[in-house]
N, C-alpha and C positions, 0 to 999 in steps of 0.2 A: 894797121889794125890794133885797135887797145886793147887792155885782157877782156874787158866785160862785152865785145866783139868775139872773144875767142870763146868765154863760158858764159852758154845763154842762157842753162837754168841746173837746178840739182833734180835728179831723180828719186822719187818720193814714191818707193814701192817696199812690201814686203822683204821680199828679199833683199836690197839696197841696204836696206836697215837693220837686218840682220849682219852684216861686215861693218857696221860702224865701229863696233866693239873691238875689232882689230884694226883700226883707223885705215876703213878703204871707206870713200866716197865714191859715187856715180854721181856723173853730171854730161847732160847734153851741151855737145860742143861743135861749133862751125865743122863741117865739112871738112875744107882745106886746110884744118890747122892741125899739124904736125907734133909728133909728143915732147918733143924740148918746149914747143912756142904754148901747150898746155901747163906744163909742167909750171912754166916764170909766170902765167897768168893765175894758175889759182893761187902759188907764193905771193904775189903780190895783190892779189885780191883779198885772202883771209888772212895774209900774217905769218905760215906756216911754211916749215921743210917737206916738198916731197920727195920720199925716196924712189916711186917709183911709175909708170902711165904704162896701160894697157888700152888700146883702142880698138873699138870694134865698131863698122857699119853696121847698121840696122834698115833694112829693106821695108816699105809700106806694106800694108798690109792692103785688100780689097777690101771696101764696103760697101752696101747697100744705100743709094739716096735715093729711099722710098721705092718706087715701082718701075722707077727711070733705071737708064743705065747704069751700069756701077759706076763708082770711084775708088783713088785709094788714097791713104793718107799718105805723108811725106816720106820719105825715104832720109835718116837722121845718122850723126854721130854720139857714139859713146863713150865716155874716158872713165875709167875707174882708176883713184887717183889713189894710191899706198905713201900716207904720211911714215916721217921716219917715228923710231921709237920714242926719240926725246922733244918730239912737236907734239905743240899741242894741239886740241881737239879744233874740230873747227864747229863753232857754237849754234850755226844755222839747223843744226842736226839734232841739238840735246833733247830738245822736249819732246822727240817725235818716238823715241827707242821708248 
């Protein structure tokens, strides 16, 4: 599995963007992958020390498809990634804060 296998995309919400300022990132991440095999994937993908992963499952939610049955969307992983203090920023994030 390569890193870009391990992080599939960054989380682009309100609050996500609010913890930039204290260099925490959210990014949706495989499943199966474990917070050491996070940790060397986003290092080696941005450039950056992290000091620290926090992971959490995130369960689908139900929807409505029209008048038919329900559905639900996926059922996802979360890493919120705590760079250390003397890394630097990871620049995918700047224009967004």
């Amino acid at each position: 599995m390569t890193a870009y296998d391990i992080v599939i995309r960054p989380v682009i919400t309100e609050r996500s963007m609010n913890s930039v300022a204290d260099k925490k990132y959210v990014f949706e991440v495989a499943p199966s992958a474990g917070k050491v095999e996070i940790k060397k994937a986003v290092e080696e993908i941005f450039g950056v020390k992290v000091a620290k992963v926090n992971t959490m499952h995130v369960p689908g939610k139900a929807k409505r498809m029209g008048a038919a049955r329900p559905g639900r969307t996926k059922d996802w992983k979360k890493a919120i990634v705590q760079l250390t203090e003397d890394s630097k920023t990871i620049e995918l994030f700047e224009g967004m804060v």
